[in-house]
The first five atom37 places (N, CA, C, CB, O) and aatype in JSON, in Angstrom:
{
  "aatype": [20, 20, 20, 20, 20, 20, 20, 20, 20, 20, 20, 20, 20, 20, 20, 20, 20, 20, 20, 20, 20, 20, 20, 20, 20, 20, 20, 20, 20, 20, 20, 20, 20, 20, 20, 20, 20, 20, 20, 20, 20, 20, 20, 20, 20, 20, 20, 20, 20, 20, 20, 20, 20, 20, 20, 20, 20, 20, 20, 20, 20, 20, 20, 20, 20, 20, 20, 20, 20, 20, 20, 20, 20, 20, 20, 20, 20, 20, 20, 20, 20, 20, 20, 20, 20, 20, 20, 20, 20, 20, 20, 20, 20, 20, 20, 20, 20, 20, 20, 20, 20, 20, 20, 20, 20, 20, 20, 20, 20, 20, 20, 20, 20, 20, 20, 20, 20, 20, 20, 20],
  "atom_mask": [
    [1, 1, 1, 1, 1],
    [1, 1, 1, 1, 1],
    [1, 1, 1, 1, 1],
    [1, 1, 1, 1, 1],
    [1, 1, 1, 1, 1],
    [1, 1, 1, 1, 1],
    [1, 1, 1, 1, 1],
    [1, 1, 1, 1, 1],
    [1, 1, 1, 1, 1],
    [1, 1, 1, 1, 1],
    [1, 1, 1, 1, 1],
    [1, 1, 1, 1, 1],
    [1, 1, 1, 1, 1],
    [1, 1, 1, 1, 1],
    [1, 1, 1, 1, 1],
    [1, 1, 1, 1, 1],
    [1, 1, 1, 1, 1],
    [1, 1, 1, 1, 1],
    [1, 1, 1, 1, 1],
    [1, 1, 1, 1, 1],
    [1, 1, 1, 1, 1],
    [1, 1, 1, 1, 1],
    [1, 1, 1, 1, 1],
    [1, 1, 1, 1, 1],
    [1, 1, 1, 1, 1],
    [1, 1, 1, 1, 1],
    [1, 1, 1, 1, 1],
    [1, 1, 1, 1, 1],
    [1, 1, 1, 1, 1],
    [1, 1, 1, 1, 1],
    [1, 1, 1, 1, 1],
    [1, 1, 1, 1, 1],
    [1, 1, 1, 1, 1],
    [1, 1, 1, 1, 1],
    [1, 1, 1, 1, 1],
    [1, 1, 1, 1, 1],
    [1, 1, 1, 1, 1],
    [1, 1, 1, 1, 1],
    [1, 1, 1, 1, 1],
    [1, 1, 1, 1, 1],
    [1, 1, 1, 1, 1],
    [1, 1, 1, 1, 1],
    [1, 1, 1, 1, 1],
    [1, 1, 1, 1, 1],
    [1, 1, 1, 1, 1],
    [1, 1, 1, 1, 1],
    [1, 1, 1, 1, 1],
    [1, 1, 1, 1, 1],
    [1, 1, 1, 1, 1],
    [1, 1, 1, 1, 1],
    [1, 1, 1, 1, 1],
    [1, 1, 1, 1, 1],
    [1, 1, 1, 1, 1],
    [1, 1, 1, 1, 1],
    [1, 1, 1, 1, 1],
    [1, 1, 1, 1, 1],
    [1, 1, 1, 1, 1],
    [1, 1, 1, 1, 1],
    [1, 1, 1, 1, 1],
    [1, 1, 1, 1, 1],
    [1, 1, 1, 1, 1],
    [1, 1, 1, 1, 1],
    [1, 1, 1, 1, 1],
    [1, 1, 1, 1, 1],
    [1, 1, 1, 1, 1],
    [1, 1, 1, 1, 1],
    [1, 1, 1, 1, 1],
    [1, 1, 1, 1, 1],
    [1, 1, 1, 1, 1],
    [1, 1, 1, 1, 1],
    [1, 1, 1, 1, 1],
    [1, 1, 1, 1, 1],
    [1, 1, 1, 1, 1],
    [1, 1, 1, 1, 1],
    [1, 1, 1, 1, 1],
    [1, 1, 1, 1, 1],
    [1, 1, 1, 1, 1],
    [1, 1, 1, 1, 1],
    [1, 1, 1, 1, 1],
    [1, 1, 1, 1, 1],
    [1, 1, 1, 1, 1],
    [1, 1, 1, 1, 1],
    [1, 1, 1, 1, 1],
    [1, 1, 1, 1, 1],
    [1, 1, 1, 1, 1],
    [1, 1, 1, 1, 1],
    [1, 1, 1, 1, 1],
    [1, 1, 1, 1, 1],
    [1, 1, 1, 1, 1],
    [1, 1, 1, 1, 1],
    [1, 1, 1, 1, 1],
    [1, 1, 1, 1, 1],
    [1, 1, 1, 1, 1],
    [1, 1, 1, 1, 1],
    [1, 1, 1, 1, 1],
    [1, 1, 1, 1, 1],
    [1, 1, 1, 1, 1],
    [1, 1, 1, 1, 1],
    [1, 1, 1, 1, 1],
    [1, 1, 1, 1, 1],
    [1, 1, 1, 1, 1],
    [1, 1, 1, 1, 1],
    [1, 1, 1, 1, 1],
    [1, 1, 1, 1, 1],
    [1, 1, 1, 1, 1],
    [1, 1, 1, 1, 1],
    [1, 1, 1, 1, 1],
    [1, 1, 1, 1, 1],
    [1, 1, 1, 1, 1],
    [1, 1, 1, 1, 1],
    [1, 1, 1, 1, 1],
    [1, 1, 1, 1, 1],
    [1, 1, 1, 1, 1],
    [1, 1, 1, 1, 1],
    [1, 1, 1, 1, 1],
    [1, 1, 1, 1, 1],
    [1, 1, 1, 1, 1],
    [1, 1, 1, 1, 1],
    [1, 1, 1, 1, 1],
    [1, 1, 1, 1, 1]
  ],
  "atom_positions": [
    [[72.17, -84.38, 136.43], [72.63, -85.76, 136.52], [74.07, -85.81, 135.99], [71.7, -86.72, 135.71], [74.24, -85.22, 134.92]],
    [[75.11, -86.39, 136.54], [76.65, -86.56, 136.43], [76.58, -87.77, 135.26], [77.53, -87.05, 138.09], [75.73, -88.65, 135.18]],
    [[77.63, -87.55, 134.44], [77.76, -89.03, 133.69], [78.97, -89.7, 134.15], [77.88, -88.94, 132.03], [80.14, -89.36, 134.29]],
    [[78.38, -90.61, 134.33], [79.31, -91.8, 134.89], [80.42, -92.01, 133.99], [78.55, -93.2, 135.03], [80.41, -92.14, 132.77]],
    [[81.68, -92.02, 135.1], [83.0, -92.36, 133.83], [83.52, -93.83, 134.05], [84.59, -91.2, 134.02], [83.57, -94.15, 135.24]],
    [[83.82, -94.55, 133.38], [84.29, -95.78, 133.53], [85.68, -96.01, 132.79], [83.25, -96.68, 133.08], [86.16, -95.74, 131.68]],
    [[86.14, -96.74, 134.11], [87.77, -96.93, 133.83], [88.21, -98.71, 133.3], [88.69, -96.52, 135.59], [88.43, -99.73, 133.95]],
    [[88.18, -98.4, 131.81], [88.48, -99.99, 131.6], [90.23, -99.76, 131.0], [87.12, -100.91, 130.14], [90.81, -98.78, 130.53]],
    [[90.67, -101.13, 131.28], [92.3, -100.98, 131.38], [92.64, -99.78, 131.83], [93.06, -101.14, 130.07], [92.43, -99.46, 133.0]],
    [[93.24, -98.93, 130.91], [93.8, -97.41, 131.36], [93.14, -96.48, 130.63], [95.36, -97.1, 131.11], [93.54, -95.32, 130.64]],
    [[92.06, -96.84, 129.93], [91.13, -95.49, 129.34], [89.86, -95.11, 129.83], [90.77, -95.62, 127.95], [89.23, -96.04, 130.34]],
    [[89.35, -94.08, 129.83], [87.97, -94.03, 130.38], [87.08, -93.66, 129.21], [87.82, -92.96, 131.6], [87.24, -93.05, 128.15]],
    [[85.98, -94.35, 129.88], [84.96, -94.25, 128.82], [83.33, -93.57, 129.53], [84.8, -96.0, 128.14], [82.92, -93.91, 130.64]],
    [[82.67, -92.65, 128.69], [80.97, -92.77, 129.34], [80.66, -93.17, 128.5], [79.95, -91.67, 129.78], [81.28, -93.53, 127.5]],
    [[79.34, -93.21, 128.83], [77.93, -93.89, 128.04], [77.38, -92.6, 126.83], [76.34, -94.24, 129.52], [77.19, -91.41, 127.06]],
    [[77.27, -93.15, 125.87], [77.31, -91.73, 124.51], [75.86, -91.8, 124.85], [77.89, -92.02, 122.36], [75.02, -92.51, 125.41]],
    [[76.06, -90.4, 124.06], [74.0, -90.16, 123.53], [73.48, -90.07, 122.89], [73.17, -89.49, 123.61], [72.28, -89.83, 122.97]],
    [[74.49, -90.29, 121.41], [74.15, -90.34, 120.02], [74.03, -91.62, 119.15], [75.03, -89.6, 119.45], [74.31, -91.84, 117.98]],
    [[73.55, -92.32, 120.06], [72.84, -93.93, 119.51], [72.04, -93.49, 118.46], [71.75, -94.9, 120.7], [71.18, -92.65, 118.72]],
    [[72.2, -94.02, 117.05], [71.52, -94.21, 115.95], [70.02, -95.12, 115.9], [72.52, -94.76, 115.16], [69.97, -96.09, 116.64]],
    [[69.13, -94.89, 115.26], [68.2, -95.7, 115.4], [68.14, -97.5, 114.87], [67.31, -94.9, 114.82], [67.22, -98.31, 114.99]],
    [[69.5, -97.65, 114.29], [69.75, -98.77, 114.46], [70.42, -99.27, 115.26], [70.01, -99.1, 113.77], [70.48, -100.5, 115.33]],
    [[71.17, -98.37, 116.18], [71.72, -99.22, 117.36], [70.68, -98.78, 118.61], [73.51, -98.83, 117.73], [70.62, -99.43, 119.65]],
    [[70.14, -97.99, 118.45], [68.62, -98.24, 119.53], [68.56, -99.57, 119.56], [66.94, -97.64, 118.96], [68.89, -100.33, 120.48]],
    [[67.82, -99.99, 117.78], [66.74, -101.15, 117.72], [67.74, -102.47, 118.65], [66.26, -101.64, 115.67], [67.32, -103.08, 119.63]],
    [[68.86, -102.63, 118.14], [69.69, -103.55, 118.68], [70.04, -103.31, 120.0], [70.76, -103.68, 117.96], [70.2, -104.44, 120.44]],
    [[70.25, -102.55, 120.87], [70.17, -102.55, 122.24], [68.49, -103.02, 122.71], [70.64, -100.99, 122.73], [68.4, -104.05, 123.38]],
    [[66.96, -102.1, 122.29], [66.15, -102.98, 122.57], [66.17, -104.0, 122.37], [65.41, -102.83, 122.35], [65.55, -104.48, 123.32]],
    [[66.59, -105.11, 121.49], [66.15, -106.2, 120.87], [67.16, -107.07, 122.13], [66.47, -106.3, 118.96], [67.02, -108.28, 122.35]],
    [[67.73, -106.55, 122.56], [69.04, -107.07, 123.0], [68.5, -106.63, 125.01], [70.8, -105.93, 121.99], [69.16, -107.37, 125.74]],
    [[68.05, -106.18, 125.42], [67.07, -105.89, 126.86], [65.88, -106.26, 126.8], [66.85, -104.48, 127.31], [65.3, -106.48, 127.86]],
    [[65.07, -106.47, 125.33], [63.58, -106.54, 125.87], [63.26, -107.6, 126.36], [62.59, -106.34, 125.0], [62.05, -107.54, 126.54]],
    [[63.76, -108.83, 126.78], [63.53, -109.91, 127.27], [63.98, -109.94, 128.73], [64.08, -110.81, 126.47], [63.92, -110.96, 129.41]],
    [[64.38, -108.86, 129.13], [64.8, -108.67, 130.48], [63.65, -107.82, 131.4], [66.22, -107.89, 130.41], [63.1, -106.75, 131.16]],
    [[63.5, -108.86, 132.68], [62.24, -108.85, 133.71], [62.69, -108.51, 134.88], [61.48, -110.15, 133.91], [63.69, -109.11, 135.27]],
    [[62.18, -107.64, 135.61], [62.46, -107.16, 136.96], [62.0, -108.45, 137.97], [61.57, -105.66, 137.26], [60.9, -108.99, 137.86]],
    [[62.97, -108.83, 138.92], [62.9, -109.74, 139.85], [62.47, -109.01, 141.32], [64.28, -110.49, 139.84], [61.6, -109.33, 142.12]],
    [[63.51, -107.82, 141.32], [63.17, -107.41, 142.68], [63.71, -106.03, 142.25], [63.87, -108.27, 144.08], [63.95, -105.8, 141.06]],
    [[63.97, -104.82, 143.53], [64.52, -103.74, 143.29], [66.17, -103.49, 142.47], [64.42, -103.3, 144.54], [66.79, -102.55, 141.98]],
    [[66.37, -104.98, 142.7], [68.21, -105.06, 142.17], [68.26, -105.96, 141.39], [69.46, -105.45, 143.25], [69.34, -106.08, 140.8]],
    [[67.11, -106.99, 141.05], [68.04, -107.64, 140.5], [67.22, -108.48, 139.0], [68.7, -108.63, 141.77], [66.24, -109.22, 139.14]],
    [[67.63, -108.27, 138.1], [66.61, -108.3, 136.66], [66.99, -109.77, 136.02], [67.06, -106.81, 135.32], [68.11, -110.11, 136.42]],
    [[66.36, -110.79, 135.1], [66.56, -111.94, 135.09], [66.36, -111.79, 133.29], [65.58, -112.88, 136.17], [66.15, -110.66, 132.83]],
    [[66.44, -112.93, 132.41], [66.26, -112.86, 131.58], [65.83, -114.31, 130.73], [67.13, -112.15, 131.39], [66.14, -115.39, 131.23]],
    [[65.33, -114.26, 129.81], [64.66, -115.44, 129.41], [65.82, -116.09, 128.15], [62.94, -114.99, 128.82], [65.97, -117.24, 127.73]],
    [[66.44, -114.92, 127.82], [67.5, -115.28, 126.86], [68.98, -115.13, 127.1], [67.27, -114.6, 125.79], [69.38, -114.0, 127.36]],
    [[70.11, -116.41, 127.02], [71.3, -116.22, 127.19], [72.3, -115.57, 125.96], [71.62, -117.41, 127.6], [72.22, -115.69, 124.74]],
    [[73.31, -114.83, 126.82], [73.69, -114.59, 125.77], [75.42, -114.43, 125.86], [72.85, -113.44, 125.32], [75.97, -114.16, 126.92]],
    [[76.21, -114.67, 124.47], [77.35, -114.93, 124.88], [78.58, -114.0, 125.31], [77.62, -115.58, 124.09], [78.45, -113.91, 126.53]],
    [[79.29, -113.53, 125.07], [80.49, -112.96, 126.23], [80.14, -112.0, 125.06], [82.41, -113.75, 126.73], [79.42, -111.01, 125.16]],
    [[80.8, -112.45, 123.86], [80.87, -111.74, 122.85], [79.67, -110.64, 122.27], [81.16, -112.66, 122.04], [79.96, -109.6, 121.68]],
    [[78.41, -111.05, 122.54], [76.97, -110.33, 122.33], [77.38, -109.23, 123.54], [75.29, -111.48, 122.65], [77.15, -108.02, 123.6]],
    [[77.88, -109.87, 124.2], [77.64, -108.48, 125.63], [78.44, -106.92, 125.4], [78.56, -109.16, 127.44], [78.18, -105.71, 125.45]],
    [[79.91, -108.11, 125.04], [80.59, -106.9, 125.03], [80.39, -106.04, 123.63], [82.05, -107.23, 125.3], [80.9, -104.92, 123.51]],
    [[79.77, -106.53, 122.79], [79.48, -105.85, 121.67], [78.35, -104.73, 121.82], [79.13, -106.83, 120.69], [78.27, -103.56, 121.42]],
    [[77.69, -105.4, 122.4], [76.41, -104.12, 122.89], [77.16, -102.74, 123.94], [74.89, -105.14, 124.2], [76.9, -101.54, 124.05]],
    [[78.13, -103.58, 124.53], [78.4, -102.38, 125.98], [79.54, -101.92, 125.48], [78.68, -102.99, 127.8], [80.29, -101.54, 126.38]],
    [[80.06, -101.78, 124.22], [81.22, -100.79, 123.41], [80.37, -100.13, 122.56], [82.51, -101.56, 122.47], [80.82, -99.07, 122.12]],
    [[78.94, -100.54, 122.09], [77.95, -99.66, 121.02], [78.12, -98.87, 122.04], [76.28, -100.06, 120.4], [78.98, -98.02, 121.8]],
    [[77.51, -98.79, 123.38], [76.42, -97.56, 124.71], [77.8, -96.44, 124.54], [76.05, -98.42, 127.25], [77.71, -95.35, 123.98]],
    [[79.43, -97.17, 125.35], [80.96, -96.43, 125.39], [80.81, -95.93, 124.3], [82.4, -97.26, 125.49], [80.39, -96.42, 123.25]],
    [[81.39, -94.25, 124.68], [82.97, -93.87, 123.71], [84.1, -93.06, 124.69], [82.59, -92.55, 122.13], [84.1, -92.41, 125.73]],
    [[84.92, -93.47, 123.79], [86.03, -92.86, 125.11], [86.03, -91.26, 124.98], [87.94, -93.47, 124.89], [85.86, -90.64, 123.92]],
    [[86.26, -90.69, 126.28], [85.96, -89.16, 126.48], [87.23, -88.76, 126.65], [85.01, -88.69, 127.71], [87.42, -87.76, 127.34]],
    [[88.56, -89.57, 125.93], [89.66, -88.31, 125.01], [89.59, -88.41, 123.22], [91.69, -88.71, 125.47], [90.46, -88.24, 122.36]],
    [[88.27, -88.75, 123.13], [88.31, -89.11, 122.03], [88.51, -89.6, 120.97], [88.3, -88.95, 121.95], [88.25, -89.23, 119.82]],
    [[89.21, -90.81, 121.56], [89.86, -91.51, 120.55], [89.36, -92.74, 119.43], [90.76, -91.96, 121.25], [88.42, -92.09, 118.98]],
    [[89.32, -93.5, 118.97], [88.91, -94.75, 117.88], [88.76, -95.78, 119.05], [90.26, -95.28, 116.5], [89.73, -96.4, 119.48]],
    [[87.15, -95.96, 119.68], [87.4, -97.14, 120.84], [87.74, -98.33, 119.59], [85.68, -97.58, 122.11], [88.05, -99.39, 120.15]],
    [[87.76, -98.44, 118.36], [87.85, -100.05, 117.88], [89.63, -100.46, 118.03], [87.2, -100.24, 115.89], [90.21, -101.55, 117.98]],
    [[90.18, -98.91, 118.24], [91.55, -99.17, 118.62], [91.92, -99.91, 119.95], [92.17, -97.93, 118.66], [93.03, -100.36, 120.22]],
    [[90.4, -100.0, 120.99], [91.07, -100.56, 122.29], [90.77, -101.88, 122.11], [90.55, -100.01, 123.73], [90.0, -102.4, 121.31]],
    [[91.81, -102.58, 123.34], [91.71, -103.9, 123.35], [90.45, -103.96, 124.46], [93.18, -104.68, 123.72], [90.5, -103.44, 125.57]],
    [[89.34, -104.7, 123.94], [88.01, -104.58, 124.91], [88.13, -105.75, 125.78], [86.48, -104.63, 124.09], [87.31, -105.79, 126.7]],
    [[89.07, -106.83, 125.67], [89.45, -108.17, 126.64], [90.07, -107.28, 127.4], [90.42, -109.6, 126.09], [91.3, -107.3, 127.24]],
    [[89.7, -106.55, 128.12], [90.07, -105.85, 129.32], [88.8, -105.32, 129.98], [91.05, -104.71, 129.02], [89.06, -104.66, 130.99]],
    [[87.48, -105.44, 129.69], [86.32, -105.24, 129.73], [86.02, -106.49, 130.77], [85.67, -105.14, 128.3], [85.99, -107.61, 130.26]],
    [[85.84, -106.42, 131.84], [85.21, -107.38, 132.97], [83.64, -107.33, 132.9], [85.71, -106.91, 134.54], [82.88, -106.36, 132.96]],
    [[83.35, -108.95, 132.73], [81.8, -109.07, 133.18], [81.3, -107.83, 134.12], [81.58, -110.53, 134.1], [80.75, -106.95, 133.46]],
    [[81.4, -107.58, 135.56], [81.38, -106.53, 136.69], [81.26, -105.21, 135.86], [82.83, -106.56, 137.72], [80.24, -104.59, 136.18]],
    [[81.96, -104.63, 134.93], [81.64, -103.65, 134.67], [80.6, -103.8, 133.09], [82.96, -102.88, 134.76], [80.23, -102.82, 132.45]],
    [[80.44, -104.56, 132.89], [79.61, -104.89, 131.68], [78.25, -104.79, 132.71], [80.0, -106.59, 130.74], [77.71, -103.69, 132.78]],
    [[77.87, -105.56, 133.27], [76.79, -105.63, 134.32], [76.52, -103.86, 134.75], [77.43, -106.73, 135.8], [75.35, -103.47, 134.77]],
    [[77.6, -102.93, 135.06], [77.21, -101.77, 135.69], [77.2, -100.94, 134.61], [78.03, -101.31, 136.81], [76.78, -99.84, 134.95]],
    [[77.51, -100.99, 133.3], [77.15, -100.21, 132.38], [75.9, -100.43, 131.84], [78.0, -100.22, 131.53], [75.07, -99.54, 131.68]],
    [[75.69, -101.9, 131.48], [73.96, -101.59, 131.29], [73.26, -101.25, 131.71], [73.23, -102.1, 131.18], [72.46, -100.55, 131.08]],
    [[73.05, -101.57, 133.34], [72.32, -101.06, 134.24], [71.91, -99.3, 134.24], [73.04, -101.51, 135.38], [70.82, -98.73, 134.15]],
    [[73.43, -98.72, 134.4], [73.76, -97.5, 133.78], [72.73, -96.79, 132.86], [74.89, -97.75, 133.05], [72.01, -95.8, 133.0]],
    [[73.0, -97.88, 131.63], [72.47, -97.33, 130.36], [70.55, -97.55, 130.83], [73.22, -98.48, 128.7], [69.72, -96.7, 130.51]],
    [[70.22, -98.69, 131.51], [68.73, -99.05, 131.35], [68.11, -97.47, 132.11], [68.22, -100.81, 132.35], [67.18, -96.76, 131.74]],
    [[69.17, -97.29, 133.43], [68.47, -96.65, 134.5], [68.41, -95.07, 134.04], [69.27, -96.92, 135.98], [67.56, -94.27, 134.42]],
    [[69.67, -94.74, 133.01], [69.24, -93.19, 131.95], [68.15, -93.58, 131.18], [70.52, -92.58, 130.69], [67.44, -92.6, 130.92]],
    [[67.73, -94.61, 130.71], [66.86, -94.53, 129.94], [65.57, -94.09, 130.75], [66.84, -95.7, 129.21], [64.99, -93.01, 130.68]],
    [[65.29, -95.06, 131.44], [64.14, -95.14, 132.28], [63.88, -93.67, 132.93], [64.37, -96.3, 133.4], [62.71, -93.41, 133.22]],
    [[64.78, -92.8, 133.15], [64.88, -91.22, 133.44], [64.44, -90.28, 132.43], [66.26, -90.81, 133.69], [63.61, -89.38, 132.51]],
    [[65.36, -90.77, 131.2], [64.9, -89.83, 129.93], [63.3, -89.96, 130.01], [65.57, -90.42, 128.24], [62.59, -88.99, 129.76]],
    [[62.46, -91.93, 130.6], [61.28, -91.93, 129.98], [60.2, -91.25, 130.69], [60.95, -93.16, 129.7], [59.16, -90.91, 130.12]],
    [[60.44, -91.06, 131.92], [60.15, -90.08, 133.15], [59.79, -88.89, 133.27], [60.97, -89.93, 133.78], [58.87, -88.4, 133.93]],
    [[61.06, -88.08, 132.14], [60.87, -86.72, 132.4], [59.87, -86.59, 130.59], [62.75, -85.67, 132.75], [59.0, -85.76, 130.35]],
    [[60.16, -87.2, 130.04], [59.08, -87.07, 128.31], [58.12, -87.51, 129.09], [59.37, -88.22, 126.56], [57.83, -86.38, 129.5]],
    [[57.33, -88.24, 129.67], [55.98, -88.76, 130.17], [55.62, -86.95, 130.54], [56.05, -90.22, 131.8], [54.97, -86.07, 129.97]],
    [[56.46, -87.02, 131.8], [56.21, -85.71, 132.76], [55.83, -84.5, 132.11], [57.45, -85.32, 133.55], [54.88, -83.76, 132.37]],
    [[56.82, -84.38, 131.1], [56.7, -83.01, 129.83], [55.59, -83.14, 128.86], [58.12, -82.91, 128.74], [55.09, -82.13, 128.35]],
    [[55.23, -84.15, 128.61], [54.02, -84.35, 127.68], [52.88, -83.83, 128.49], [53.77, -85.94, 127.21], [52.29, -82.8, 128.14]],
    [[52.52, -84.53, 129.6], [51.56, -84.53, 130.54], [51.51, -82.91, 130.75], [51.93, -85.49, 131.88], [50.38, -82.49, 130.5]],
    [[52.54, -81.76, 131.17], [52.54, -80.87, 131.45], [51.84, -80.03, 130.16], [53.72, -80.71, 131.96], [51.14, -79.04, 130.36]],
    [[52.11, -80.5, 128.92], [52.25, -79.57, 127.52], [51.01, -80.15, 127.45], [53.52, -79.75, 126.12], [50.3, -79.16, 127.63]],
    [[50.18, -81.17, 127.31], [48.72, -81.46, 127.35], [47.84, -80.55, 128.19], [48.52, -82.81, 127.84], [46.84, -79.93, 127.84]],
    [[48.35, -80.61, 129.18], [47.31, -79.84, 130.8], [47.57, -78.64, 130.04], [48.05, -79.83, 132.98], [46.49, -78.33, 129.53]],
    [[48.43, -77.83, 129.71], [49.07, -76.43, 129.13], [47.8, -75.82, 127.88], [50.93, -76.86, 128.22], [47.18, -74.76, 127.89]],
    [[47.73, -77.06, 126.79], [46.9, -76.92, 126.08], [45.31, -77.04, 126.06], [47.34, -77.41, 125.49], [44.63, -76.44, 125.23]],
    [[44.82, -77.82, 126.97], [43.7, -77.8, 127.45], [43.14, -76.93, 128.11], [43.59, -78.53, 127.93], [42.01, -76.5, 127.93]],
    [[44.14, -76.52, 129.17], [43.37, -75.23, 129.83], [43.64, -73.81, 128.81], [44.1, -74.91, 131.6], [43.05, -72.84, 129.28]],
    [[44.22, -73.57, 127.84], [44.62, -72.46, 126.91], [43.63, -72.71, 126.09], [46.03, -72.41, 126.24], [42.87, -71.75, 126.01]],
    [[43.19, -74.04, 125.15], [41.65, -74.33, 124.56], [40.41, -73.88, 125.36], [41.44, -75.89, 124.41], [39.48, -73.27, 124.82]],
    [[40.41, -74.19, 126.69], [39.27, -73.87, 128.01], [39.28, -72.39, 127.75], [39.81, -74.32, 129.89], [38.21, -72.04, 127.24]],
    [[39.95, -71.6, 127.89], [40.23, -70.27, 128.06], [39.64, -69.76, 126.52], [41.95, -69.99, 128.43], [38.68, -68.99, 126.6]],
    [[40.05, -70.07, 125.28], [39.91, -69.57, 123.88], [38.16, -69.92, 123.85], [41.06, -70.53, 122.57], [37.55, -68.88, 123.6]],
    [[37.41, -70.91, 124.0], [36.35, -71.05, 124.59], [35.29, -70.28, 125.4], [36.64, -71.69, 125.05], [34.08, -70.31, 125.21]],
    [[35.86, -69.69, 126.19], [34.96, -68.77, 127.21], [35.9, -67.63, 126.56], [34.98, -69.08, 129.24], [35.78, -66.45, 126.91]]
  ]
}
């Protein structure tokens, strides 16, 4: 899987992978009220303001020349790409949760039939 690079003003940024378990909790706390409508398009029961958004979608960014994102000016951050970075971020998640389901399931079947076997 490629990581997506995103070009806000003149810097680029991806989506990090070293979210802390307190900025987990605050990104869930901050999606779990969000409901699938159709294949595209997700709705939510809670509004929220410009400022909540872009605060969450500079936690997911860091810029990949490495620099201090609190140094960028983020009023260069468009709704449009706020919208395609979460999405971004929901649709890695939902992958990461895919392949741990898949790997568990495999390492269970793995151990059961190796118990079956120690057995006979």
């Amino acid at each position: 899987m490629t990581e997506e690079k995103y070009l806000i003003g003149n810097k680029e940024f991806c989506l990090r992978n070293d979210l802390n378990f307190n900025e987990l909790d605050r990104v869930n706390e901050f999606t779990e009220s969000w409901k699938a409508v159709d294949k595209k398009t997700i709705s939510s029961k809670l509004n929220y303001t410009n400022a909540e958004v872009v605060d969450i979608v500079k936690m997911l960014l860091m810029p990949i020349d490495g620099s201090d994102k609190n140094d960028f000016d983020w009023k260069q951050l468009t709704p449009d790409q706020c919208v395609l970075i979460l999405a971004d971020f929901a649709k890695k998640k939902a992958i990461e949760n895919v392949i741990m389901t898949k790997s568990s399931e495999i390492y269970r079947n793995a151990m059961q039939q190796q118990s079956n076997v120690m057995k006979n």
